[in-house]
VMD Tcl script that builds the backbone (N, CA, C; Angstrom):
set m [mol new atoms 333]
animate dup $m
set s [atomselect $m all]
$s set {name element resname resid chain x y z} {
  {N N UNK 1 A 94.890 106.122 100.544}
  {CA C UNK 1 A 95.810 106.556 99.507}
  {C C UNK 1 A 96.955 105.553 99.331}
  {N N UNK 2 A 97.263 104.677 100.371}
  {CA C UNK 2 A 98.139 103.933 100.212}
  {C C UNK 2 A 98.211 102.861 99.260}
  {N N UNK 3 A 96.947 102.684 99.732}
  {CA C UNK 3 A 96.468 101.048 98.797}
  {C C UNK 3 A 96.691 101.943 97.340}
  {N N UNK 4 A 95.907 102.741 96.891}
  {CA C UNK 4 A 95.771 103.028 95.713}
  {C C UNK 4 A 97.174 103.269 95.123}
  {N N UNK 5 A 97.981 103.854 95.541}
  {CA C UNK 5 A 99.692 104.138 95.141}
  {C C UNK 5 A 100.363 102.741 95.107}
  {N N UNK 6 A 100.073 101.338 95.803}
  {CA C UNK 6 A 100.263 100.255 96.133}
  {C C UNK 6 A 99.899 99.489 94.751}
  {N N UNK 7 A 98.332 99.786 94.256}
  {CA C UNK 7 A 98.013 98.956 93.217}
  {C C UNK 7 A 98.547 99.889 92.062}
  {N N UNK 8 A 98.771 101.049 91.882}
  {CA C UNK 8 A 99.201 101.617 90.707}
  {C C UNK 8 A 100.361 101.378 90.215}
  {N N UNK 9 A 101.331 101.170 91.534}
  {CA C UNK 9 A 102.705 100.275 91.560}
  {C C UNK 9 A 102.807 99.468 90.932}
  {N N UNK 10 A 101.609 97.967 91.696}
  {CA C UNK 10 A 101.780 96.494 90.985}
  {C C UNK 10 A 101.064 97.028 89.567}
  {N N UNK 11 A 100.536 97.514 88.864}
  {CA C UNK 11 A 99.838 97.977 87.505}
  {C C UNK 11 A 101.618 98.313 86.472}
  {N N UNK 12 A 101.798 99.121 87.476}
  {CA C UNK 12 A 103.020 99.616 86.338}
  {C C UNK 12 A 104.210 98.408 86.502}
  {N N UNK 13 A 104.354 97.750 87.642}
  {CA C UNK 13 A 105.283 96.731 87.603}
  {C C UNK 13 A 104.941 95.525 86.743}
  {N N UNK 14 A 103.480 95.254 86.116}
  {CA C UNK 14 A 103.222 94.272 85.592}
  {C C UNK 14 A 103.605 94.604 84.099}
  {N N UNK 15 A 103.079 95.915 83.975}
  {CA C UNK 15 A 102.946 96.491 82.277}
  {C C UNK 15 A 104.767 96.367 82.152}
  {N N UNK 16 A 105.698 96.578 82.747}
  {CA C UNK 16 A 107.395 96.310 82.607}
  {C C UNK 16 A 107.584 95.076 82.518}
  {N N UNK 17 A 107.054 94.275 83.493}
  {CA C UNK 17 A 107.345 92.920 83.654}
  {C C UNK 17 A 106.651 92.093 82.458}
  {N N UNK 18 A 105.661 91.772 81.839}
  {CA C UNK 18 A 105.073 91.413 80.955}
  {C C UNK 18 A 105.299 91.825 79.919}
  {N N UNK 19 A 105.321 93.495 79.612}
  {CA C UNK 19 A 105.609 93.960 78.574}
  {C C UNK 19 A 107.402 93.664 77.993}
  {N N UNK 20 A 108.133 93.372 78.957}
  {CA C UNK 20 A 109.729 93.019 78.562}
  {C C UNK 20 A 109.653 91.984 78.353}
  {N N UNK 21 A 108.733 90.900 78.779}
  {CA C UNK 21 A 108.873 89.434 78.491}
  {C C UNK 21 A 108.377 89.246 77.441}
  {N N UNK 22 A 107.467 90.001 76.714}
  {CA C UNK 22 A 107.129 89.983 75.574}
  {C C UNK 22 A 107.837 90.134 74.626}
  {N N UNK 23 A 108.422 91.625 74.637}
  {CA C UNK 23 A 109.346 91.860 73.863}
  {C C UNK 23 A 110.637 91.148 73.719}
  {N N UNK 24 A 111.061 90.339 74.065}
  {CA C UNK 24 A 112.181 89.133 74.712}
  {C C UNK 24 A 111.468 88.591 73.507}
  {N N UNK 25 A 109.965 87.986 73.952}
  {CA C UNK 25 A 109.632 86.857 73.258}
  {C C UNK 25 A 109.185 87.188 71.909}
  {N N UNK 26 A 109.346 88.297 71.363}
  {CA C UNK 26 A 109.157 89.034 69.972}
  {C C UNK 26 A 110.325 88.809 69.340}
  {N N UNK 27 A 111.415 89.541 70.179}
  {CA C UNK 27 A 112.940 89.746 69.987}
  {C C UNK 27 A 113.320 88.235 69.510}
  {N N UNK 28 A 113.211 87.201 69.932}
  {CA C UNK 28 A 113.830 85.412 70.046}
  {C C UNK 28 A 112.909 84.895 68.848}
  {N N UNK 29 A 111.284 84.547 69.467}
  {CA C UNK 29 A 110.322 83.426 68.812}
  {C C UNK 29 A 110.127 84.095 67.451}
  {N N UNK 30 A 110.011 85.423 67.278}
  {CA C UNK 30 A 109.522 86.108 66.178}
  {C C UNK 30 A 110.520 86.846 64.872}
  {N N UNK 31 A 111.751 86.469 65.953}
  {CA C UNK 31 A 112.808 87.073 64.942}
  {C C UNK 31 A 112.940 88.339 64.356}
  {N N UNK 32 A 112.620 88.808 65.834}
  {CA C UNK 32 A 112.375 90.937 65.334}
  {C C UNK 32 A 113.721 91.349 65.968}
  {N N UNK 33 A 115.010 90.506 66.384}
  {CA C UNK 33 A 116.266 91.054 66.503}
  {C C UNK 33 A 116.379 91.327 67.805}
  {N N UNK 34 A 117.914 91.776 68.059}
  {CA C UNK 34 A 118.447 92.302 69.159}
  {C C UNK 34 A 117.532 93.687 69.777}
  {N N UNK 35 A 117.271 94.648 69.152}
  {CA C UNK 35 A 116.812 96.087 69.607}
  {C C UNK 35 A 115.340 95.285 70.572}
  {N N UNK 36 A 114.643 94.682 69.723}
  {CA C UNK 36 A 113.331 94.243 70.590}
  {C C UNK 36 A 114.016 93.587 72.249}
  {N N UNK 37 A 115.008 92.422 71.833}
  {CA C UNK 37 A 115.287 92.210 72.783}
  {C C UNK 37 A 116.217 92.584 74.058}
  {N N UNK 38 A 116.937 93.496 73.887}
  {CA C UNK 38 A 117.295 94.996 74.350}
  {C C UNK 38 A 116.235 95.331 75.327}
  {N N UNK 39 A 115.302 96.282 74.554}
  {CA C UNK 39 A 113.944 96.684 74.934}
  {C C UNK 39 A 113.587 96.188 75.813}
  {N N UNK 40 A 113.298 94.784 75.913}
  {CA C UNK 40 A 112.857 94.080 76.581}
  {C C UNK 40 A 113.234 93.436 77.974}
  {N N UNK 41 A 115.084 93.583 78.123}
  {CA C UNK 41 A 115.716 93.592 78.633}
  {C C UNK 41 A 115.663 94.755 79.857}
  {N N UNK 42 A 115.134 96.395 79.153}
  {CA C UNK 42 A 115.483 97.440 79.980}
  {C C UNK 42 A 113.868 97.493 80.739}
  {N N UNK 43 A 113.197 96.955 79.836}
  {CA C UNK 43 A 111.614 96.720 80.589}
  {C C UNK 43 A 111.155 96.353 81.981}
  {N N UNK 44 A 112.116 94.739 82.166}
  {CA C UNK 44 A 112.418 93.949 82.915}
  {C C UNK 44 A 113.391 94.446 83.912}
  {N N UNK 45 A 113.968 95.717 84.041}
  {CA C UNK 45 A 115.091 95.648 84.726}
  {C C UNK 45 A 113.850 96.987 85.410}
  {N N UNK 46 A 113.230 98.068 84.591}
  {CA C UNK 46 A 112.502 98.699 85.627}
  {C C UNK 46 A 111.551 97.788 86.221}
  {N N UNK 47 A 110.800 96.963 85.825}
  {CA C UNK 47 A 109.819 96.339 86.838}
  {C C UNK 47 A 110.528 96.204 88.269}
  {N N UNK 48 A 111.679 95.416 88.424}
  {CA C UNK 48 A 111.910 95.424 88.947}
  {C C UNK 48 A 112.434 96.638 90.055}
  {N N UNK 49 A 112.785 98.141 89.201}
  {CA C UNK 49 A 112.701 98.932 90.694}
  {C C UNK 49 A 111.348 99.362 90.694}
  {N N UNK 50 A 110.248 99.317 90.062}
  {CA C UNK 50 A 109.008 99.514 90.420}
  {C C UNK 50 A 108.271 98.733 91.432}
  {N N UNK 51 A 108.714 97.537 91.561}
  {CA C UNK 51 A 108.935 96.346 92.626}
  {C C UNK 51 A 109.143 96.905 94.189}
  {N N UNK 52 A 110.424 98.067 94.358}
  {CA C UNK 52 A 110.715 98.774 95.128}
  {C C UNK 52 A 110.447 99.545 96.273}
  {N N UNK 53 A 109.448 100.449 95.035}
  {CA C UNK 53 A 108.758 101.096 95.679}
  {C C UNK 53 A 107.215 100.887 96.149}
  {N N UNK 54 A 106.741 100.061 96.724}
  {CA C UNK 54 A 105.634 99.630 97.202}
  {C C UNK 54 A 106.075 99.736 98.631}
  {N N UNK 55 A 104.775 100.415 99.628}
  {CA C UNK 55 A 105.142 100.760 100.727}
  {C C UNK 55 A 105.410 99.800 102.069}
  {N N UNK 56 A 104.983 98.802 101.308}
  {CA C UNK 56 A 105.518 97.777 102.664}
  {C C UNK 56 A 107.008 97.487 102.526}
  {N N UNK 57 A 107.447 96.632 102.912}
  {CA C UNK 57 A 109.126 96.528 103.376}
  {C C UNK 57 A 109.351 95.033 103.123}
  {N N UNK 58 A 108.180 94.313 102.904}
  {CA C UNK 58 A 109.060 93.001 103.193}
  {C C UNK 58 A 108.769 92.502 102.002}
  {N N UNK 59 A 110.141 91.685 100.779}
  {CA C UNK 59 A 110.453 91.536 99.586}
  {C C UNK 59 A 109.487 90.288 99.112}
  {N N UNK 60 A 109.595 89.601 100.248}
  {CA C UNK 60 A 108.684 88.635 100.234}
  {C C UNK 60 A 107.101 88.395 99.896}
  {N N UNK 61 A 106.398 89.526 100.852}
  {CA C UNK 61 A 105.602 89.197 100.901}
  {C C UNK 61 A 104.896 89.991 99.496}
  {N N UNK 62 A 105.784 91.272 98.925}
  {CA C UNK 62 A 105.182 92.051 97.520}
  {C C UNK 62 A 105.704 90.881 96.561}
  {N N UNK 63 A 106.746 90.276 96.775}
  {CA C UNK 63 A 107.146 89.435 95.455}
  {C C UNK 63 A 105.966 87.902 95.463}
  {N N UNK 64 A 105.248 87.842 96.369}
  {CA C UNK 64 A 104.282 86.856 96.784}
  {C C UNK 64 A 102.663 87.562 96.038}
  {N N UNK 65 A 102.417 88.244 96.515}
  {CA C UNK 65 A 101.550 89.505 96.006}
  {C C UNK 65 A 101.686 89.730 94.354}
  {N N UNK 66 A 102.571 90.115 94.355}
  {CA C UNK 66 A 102.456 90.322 92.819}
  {C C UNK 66 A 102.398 89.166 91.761}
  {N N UNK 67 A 102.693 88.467 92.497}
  {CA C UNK 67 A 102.137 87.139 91.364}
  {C C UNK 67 A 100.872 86.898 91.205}
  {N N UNK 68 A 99.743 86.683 91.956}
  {CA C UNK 68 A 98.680 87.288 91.720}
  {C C UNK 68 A 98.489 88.363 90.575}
  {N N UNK 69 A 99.530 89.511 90.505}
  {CA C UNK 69 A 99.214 90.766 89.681}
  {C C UNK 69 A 99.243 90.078 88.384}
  {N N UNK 70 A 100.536 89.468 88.244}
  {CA C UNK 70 A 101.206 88.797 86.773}
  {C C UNK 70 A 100.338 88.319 86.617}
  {N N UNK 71 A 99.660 87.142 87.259}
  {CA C UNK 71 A 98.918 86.170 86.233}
  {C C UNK 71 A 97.824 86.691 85.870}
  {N N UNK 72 A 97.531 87.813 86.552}
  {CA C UNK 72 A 96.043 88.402 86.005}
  {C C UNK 72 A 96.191 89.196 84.812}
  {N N UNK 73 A 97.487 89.705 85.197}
  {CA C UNK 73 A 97.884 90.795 83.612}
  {C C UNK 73 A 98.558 90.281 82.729}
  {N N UNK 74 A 98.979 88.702 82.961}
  {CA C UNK 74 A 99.529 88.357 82.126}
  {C C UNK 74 A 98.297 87.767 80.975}
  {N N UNK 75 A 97.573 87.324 81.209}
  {CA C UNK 75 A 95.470 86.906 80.343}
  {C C UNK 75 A 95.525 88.171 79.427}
  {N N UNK 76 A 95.276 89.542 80.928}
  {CA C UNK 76 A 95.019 91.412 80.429}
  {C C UNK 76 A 95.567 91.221 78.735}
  {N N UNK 77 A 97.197 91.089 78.958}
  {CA C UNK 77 A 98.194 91.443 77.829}
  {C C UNK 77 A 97.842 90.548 76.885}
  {N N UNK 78 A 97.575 89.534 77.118}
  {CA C UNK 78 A 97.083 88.721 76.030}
  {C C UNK 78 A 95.769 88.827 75.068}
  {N N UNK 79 A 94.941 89.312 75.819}
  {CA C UNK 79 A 93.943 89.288 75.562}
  {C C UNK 79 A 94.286 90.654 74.174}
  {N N UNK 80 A 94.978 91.848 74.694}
  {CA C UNK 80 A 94.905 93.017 74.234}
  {C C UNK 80 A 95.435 93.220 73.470}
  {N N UNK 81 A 96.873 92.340 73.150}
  {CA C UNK 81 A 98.184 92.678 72.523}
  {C C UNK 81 A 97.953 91.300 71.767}
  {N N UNK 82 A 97.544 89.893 71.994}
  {CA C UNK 82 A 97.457 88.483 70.880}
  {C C UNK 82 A 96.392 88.207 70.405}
  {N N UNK 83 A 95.204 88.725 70.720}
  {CA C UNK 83 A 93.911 88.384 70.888}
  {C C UNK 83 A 93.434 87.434 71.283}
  {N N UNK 84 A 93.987 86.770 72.499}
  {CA C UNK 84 A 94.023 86.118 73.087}
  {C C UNK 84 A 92.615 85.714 73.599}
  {N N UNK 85 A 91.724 84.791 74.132}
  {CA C UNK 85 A 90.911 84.527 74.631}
  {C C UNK 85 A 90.306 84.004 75.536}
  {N N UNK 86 A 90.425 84.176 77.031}
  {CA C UNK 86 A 90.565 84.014 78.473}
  {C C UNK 86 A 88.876 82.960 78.373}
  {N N UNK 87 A 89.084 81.668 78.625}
  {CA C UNK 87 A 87.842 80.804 78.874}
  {C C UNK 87 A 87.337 80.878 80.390}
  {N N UNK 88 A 86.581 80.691 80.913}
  {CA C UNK 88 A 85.959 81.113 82.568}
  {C C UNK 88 A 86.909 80.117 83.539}
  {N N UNK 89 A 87.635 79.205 83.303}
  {CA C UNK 89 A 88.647 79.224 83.960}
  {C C UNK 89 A 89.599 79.621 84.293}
  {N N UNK 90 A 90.483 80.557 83.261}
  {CA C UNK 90 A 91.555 81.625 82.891}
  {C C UNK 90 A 90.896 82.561 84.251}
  {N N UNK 91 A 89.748 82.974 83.985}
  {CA C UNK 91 A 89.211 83.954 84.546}
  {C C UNK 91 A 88.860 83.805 86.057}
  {N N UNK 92 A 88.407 82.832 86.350}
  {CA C UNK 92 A 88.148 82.245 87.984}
  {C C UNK 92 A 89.639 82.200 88.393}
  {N N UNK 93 A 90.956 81.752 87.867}
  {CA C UNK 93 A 92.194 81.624 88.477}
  {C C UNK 93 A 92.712 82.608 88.924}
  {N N UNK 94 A 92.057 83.816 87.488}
  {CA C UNK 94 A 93.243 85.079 87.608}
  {C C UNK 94 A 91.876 85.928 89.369}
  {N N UNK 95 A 90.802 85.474 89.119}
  {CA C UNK 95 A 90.179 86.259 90.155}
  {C C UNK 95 A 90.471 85.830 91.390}
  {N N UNK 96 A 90.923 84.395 91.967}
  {CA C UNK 96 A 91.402 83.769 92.966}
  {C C UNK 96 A 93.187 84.615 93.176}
  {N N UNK 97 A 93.390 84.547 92.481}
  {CA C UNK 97 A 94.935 85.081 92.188}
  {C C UNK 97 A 94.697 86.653 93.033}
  {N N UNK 98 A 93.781 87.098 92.006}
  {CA C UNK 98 A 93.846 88.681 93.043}
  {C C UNK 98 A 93.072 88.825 94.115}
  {N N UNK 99 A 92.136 87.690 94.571}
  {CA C UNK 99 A 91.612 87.515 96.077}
  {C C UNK 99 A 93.393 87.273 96.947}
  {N N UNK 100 A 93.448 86.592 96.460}
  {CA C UNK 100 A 95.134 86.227 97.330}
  {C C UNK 100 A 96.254 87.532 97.054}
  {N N UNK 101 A 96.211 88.337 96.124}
  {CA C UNK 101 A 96.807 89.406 96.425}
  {C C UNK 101 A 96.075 90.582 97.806}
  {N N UNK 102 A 94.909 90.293 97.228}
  {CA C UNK 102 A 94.023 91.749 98.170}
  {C C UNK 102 A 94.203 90.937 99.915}
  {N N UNK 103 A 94.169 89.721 100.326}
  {CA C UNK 103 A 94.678 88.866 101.026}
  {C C UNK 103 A 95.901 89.599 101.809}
  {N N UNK 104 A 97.131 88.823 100.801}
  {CA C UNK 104 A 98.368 89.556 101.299}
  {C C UNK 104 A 98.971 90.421 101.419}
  {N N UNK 105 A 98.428 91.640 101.002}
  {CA C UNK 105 A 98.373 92.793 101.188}
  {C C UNK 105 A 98.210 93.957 101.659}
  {N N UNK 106 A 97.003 93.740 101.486}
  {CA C UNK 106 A 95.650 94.862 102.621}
  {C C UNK 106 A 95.173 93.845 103.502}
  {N N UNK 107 A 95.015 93.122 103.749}
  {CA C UNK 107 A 94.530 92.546 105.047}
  {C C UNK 107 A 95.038 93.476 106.281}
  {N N UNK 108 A 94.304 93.625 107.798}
  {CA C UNK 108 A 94.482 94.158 108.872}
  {C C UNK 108 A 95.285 93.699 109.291}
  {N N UNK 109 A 96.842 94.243 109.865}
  {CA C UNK 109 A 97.658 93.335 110.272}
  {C C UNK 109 A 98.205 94.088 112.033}
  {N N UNK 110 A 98.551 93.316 112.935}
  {CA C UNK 110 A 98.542 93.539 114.176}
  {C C UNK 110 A 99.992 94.619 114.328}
  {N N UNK 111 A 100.943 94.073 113.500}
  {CA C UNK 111 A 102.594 94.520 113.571}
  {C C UNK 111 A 102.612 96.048 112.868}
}
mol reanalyze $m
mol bondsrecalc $m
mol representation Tube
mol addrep $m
């Protein structure tokens, strides 16, 4: 149950984190105004306590971890929200990316 509350975490910390950087980058590149970038602003500020609550303790090693998450959801968002189009390298990186999350994460650890 842990793991699963763990990845639902990094899921919702990515959809804040990506989704505010977007909206930032709507708000600025696209010229959709202050409110987008606002938005985008308060997006970014929950990722970060969603960041929080993940049950391990050390800042490091989830803020290490979740990069893995980003770059995989950062393709996800693209793909879904620009129509973006992930070539089999996009795709081998983002799968190395979440081998190295499932890595630093869940691996068996002695401590």
């Amino acid at each position: 149950m842990t793991v699963l509350r763990s990845i639902a975490l990094f899921v919702a910390a990515a959809l804040f984190e990506i989704g505010g950087a977007w909206l930032v980058w709507q708000g600025v590149r696209e010229h959709r105004g202050w409110v987008w970038i606002g938005a985008g602003v308060i997006a970014l500020g929950l990722y970060g306590f969603f960041a929080t609550l993940q049950p391990d303790a050390s800042f490091g090693r989830i803020l290490a971890a979740y990069g893995g998450v980003f770059v995989a959801g950062s393709l996800a968002w693209g793909m879904v929200v620009d129509g973006f189009r992930p070539d089999r390298w996009d795709v081998l990186g983002a799968l190395i990316c979440l081998a190295g999350v499932a890595v630093i994460m869940y691996a068996p650890r002695a401590d």
